[in-house]
C-alpha positions as CSV (number, residue, x, y, z in Angstrom):
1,X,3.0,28.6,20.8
2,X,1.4,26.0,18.4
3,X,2.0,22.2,19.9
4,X,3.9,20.2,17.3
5,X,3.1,16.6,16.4
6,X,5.1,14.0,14.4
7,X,3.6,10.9,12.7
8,X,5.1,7.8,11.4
9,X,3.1,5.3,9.1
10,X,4.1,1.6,8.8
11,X,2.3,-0.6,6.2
12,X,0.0,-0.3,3.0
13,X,-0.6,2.4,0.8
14,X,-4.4,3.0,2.8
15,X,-2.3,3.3,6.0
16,X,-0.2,6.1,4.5
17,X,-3.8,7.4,2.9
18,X,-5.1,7.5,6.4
19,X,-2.2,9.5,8.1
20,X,-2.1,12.3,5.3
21,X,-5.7,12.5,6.2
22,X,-5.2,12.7,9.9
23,X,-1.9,15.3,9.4
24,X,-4.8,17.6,7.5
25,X,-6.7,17.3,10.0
26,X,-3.8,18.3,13.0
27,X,-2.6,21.4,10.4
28,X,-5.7,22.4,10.2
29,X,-6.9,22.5,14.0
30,X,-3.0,24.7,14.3
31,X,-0.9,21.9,15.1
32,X,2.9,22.2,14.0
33,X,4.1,19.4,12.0
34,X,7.9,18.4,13.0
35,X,10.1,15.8,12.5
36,X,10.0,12.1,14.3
37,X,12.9,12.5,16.0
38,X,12.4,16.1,16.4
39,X,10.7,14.8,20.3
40,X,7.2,16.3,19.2
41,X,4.7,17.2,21.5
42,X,2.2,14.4,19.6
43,X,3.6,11.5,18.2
44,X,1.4,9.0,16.1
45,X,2.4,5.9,15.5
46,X,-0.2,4.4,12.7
47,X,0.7,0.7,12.9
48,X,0.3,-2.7,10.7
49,X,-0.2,-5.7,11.6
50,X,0.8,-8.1,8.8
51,X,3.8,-9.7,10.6
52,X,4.9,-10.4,13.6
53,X,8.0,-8.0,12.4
54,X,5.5,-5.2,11.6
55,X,4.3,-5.2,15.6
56,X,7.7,-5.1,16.8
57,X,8.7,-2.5,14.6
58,X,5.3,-0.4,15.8
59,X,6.8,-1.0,19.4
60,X,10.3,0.0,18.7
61,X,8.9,3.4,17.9
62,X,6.6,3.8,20.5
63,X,9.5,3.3,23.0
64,X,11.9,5.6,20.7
65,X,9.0,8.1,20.8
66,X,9.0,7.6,24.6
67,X,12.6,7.7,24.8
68,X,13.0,11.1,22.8
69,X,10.8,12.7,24.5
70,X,9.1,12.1,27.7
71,X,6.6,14.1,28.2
72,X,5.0,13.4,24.9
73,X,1.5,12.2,24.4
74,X,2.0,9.0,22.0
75,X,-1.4,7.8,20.1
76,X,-1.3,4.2,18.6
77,X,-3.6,3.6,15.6
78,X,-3.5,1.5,12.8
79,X,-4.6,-2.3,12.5
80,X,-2.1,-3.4,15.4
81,X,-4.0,-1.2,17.2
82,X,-7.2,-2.6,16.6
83,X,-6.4,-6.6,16.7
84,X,-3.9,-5.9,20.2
85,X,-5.1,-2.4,22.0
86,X,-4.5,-3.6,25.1
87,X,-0.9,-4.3,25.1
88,X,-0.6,-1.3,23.2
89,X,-1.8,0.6,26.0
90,X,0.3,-0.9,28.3
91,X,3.5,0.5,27.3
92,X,5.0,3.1,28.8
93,X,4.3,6.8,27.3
94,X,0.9,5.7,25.3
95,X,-1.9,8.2,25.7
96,X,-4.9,7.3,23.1
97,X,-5.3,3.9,21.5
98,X,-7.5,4.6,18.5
99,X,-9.0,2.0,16.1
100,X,-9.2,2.2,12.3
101,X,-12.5,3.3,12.2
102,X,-11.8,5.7,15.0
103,X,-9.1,7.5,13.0
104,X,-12.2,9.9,12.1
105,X,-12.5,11.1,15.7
106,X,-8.8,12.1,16.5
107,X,-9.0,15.8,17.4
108,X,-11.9,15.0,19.4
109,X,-10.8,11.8,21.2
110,X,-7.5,14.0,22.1
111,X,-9.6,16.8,23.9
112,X,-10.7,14.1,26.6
113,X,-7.5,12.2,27.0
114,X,-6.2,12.9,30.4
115,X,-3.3,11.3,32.5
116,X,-4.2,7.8,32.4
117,X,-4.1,5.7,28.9
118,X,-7.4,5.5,27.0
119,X,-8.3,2.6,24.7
120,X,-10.8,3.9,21.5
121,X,-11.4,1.0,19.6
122,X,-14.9,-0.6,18.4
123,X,-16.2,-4.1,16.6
124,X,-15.0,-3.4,13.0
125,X,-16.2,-5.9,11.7
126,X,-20.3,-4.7,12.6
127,X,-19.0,-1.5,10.4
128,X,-21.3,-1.3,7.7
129,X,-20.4,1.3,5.6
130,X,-16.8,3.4,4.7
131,X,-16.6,6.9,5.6
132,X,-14.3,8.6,2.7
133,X,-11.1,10.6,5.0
134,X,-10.8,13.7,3.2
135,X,-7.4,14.9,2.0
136,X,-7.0,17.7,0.2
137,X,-3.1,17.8,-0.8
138,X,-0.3,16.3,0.4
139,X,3.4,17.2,1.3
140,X,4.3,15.3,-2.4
141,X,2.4,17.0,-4.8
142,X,3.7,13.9,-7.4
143,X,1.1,11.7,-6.4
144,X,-2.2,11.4,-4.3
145,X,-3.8,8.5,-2.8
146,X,-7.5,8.1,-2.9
147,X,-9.5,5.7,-0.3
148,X,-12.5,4.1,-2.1
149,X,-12.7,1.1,0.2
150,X,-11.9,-0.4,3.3
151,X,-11.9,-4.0,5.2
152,X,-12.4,-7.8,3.5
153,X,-14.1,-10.8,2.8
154,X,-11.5,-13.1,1.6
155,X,-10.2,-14.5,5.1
156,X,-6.6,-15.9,3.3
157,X,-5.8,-18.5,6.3
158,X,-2.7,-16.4,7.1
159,X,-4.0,-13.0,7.2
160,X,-5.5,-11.1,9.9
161,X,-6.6,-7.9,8.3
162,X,-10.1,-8.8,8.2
163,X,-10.0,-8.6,11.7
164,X,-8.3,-5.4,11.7
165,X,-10.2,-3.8,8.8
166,X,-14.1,-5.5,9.3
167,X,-15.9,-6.4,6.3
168,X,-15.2,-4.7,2.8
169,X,-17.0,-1.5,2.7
170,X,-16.9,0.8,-0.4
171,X,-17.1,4.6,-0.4
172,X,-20.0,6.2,-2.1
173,X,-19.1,7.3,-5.8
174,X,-20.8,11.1,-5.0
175,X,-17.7,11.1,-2.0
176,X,-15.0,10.1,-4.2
177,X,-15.6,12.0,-6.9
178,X,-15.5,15.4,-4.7
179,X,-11.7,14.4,-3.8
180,X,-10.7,13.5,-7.5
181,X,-11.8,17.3,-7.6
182,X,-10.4,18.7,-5.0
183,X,-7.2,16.6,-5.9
184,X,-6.6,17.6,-9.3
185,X,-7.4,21.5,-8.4
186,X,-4.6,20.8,-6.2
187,X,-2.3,20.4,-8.4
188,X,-1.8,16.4,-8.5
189,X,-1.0,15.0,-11.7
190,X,-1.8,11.8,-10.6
191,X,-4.3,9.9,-8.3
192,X,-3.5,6.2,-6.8
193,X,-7.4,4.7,-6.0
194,X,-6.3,2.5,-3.1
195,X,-8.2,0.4,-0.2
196,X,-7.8,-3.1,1.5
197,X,-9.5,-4.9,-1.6
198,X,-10.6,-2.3,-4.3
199,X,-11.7,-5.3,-6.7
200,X,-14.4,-5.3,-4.3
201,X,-15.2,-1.8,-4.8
202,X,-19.3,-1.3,-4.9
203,X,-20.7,-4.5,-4.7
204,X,-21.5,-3.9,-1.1
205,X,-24.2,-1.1,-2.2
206,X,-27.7,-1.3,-2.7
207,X,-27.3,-1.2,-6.3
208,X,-23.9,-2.8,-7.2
209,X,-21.4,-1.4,-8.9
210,X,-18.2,-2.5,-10.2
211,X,-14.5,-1.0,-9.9
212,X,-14.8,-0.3,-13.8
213,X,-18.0,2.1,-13.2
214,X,-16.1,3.7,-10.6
215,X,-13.4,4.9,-13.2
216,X,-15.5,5.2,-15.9
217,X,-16.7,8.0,-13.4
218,X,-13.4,9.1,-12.5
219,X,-11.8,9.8,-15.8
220,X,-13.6,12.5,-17.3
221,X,-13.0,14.6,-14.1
222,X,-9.0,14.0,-14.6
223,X,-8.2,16.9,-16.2
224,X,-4.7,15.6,-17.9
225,X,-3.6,13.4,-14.4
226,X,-3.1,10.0,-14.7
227,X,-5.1,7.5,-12.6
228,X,-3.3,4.3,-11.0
229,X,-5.1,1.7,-9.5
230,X,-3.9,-0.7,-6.3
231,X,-3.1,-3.8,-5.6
232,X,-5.8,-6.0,-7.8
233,X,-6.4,-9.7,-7.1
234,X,-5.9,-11.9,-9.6
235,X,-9.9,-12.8,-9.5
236,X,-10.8,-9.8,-10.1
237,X,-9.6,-7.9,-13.3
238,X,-12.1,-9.2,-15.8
239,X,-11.2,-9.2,-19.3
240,X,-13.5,-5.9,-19.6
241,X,-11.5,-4.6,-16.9
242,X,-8.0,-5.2,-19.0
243,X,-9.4,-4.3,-22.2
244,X,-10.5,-0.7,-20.6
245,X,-7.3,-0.3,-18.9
246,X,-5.2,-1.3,-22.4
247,X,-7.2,1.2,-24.3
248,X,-7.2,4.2,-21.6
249,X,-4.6,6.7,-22.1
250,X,-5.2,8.3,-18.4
251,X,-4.5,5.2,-17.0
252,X,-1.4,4.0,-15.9
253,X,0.1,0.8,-17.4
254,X,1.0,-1.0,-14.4
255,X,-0.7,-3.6,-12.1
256,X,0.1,-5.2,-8.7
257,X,-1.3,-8.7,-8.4
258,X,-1.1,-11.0,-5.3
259,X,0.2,-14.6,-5.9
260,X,1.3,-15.6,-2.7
261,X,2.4,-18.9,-3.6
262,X,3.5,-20.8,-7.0
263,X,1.7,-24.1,-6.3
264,X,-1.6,-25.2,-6.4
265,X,-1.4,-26.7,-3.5
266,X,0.1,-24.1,-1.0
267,X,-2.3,-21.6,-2.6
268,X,-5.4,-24.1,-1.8
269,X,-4.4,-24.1,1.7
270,X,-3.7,-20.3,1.9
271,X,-7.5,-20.0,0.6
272,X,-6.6,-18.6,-2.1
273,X,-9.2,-19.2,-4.9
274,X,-7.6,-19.4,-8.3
275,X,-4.9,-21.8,-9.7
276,X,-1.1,-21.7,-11.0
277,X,-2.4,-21.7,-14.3
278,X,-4.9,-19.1,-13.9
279,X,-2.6,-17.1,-13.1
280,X,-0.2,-17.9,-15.2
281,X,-2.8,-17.2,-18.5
282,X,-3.7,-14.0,-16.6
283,X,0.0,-12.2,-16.8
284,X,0.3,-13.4,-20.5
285,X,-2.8,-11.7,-21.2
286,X,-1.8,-8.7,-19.8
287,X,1.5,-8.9,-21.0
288,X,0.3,-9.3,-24.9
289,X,-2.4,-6.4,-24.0
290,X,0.3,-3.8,-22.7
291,X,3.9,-5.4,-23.5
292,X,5.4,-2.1,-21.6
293,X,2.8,-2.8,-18.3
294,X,5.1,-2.8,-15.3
295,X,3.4,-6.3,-13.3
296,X,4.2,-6.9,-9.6
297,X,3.4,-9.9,-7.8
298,X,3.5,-10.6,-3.9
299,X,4.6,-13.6,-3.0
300,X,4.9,-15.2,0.6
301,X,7.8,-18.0,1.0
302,X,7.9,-20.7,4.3
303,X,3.9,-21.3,4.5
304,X,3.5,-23.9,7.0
305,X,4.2,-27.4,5.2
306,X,5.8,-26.0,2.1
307,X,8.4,-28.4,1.1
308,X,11.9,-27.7,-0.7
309,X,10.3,-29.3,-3.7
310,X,7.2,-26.8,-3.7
311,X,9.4,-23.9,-2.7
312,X,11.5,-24.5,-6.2
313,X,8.2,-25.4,-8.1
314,X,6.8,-21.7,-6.6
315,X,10.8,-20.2,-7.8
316,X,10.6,-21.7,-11.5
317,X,6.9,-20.6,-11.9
318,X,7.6,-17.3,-10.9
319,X,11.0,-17.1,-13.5
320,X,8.6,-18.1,-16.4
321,X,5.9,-15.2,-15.3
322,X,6.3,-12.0,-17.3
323,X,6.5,-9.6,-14.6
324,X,8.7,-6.6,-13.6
325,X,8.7,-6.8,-9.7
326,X,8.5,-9.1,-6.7
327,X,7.4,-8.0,-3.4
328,X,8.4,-11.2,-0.9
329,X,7.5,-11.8,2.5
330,X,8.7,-15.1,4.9
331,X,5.5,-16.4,6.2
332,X,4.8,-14.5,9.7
333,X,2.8,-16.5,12.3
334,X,-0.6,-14.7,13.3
335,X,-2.7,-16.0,16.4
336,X,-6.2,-16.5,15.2
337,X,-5.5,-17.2,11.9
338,X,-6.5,-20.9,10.6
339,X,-2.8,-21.1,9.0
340,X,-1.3,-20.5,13.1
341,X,-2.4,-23.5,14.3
342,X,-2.0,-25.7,10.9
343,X,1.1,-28.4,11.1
344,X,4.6,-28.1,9.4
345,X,5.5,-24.7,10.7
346,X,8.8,-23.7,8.8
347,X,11.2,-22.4,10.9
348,X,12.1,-18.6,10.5
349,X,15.9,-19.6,8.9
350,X,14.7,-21.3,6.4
351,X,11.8,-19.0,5.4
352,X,14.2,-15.9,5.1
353,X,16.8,-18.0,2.9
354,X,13.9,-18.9,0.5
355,X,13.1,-15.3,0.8
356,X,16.6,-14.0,0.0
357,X,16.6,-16.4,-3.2
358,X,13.0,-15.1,-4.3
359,X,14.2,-11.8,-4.2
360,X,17.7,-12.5,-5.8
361,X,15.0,-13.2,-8.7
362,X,13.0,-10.4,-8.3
363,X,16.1,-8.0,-8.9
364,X,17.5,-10.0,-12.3
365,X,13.4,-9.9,-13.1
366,X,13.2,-5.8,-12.4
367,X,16.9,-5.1,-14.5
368,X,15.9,-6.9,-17.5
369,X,12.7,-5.2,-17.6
370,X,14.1,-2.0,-17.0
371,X,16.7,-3.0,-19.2
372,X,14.6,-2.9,-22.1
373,X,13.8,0.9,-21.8
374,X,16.9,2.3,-22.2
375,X,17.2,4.6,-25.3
376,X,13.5,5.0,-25.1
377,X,11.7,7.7,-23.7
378,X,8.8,7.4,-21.4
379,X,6.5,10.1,-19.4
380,X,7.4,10.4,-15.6
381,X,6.8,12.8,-13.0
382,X,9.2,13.6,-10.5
383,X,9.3,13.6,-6.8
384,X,10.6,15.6,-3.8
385,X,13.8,14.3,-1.9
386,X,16.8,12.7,-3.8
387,X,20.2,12.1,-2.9
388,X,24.1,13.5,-4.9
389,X,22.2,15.7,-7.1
390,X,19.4,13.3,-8.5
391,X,15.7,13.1,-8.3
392,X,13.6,10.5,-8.8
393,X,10.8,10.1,-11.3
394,X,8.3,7.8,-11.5
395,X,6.9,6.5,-15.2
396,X,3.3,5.4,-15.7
397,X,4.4,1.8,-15.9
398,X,6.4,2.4,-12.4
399,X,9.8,2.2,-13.4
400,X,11.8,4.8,-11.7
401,X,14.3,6.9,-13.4
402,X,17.2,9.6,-12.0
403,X,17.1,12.5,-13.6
404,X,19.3,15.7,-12.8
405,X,17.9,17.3,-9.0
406,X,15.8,20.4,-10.4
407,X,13.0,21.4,-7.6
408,X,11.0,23.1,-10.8
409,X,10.4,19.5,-11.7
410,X,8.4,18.3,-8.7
411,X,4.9,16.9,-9.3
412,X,5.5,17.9,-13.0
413,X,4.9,15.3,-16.1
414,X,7.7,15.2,-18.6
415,X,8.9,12.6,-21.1
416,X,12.3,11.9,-20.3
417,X,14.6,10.0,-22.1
418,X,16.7,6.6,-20.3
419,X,20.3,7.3,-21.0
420,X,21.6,4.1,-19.2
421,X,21.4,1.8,-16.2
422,X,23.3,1.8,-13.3
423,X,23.3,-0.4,-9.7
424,X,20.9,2.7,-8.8
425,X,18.4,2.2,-11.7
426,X,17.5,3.8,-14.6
427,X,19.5,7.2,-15.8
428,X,17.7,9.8,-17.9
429,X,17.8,13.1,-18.8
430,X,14.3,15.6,-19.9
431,X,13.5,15.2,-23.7
């Protein structure tokens, strides 16, 4: 009887990468792949470590994973994992603590695990080089993620992922071009290039390159997918960069860009390097490049010693920005982060009410721009799951739109028309 094994993925899109790599790995060494709360025989938990919400909820599951079944082996990866392995360790049920880089070695760190817990995590940050996961479908055949770097430099004084994910590290072009490949014979119509910091992408080589050579490289290989690219700091999407990505029909129209705060000074002492301004001059440029772009920002509200007034300075620079979405976190206090021990701390009530009110505007932000694409049609491909008879599809520029549940549709690119919107979203029906 084949041992079954559940896994559950908290965080960014390389987390969720990473665990479709490691469930290959499991199917493919015979493994069953059930549901979480099916009480597997494996669980992994493949945690993040951005807030101090993201550890609880990584613990939460361990003990839920405990609870449900017993005798389960439990194995804790992920960056909470590899900042915190010892507490990990600690709690009752957890077999293998693994470190990011050790997600490679899972099948054979799990053939020497024995009854007492067993802590598998290195110096990240000595890792000189990225070692490209392979993954060769997944259970959504819409999309694909593709690794094509890992760890980074920037050291933002409230973020402890450099810790958790070493130095940026790039993944040799010969590597990622086998999985656009082996992707797109798959059946994927389109591939997400993702990683901690993919602006970063090559310069750590010998020869640098830059993210543009990389998909200069990757395009002709498409075959008819599309190509989306990750979250992009705002430093680094040169205007050769935007000018490529306007003129490229294979490439999606849609960017995410971290702001993380709306005035000068906050963003000076976040050690973020680039101005309100900047910023500001970079969305309009992209806007007036690609006026049907879908732009995200992130944004993170209560950073110690942000006043009332900079909190509504950050709120009326972000109404005047053209974008389509908000992503918006309340500051989370990290130990060993410069921004932990820095005065002003805001207190957690008043850093989720400023949150609440930032995404209030992120919603009216999202319905206008959806808004403006009814009656239109736009190219979408649909995705598995769905809810009363609907399933989603997801246009190049992001926008999601229902469409009627047809299974025949799944990881298929149609133009579909928007017929309306609704509390749900967009409503559209197959040109």
């Amino acid at each position: 009887m084949k041992q079954s094994f559940a896994i559950v993925t908290l965080g960014c899109k390389t987390n969720q990468f990473e665990s479709a790599a490691m469930t290959e790995k499991l199917l493919a060494a015979g493994y069953l792949q059930v549901d979480f709360a099916a009480g597997a025989d494996l669980v992994l938990v493949n945690t993040c470590t951005v807030t101090a919400n993201t550890d609880a909820q990584s613990r939460k599951l361990i003990r839920r994973a405990q609870r449900t079944n017993p005798q389960a082996r439990i194995v804790v990866t992920g960056c909470y994992a590899q900042v915190d392995a010892q507490s990990l360790a600690e709690l009752p049920g957890v077999s293998l603590v693994l470190g990011n880089e050790e997600k490679n070695e899972l099948l054979e760190q799990l053939l020497t695990m024995d009854d007492q817990p067993k802590i598998v995590v290195g110096d990240i940050r000595q890792k000189g080089s990225a070692v490209a996961l392979a993954v060769v479908s997944e259970a959504q055949r819409s999309r694909a993620f593709l690794q094509i770097q890992n760890g980074c430099d920037a050291f933002c004084s409230y973020c402890i992922i450099p810790y958790a994910r070493g130095r940026s590290r790039s993944v040799e072009p010969g590597a990622i071009l086998e999985q656009v490949d082996a992707l797109v014979a798959a059946g994927h119509q389109e591939l997400v290039l993702t990683g901690i910091h993919i602006g970063q992408y090559g310069k750590d080589f010998c020869h640098p390159l830059s993210l543009l050579d990389l998909i200069k490289r990757v395009e002709p290989r498409l075959q008819g997918a599309r190509l989306r690219l990750g979250s992009l700091e705002p430093t680094e999407l040169p205007e050769e960069l935007r000018e490529h990505i306007a003129g490229s029909a294979q490439i999606c129209a849609h960017y995410h860009i971290p702001l993380q705060a709306g005035t000068d000074r906050v963003l000076m002492a976040m050690n973020r390097n680039y101005t309100t301004s900047f910023f500001a001059e970079l969305l309009q440029d992209l806007r007036s490049r690609q006026p049907q772009a879908g732009i995200g920002i992130d944004l993170i509200v209560g950073f110690p010693g942000e006043t009332d007034a900079e909190f509504e300075e950050t709120y009326r620079f972000v109404e005047s920005l053209p974008v389509s979405y908000l992503h918006v976190f309340p500051y989370s206090r990290r130990p060993g982060t410069p921004a932990a021990s820095l005065p002003g701390q805001i207190s957690g009530d008043v850093a989720r009410l400023r949150a609440a009110k930032m995404r209030q505007l992120g919603e009216e932000k999202q319905r206008r721009f959806a808004g403006d694409f009814v009656d239109l049609s736009l190219e979408v491909i649909a995705e598995a799951g769905g809810k009363a008879g609907k399933m989603r599809a997801v246009a190049d520029n992001y926008l999601s739109v229902q469409l009627p549940a047809d299974d025949e549709l799944i990881g298929k690119r149609k133009r579909a028309r928007v017929t309306g919107y609704s509390r749900q979203g967009l409503e559209g029906k197959l040109v």
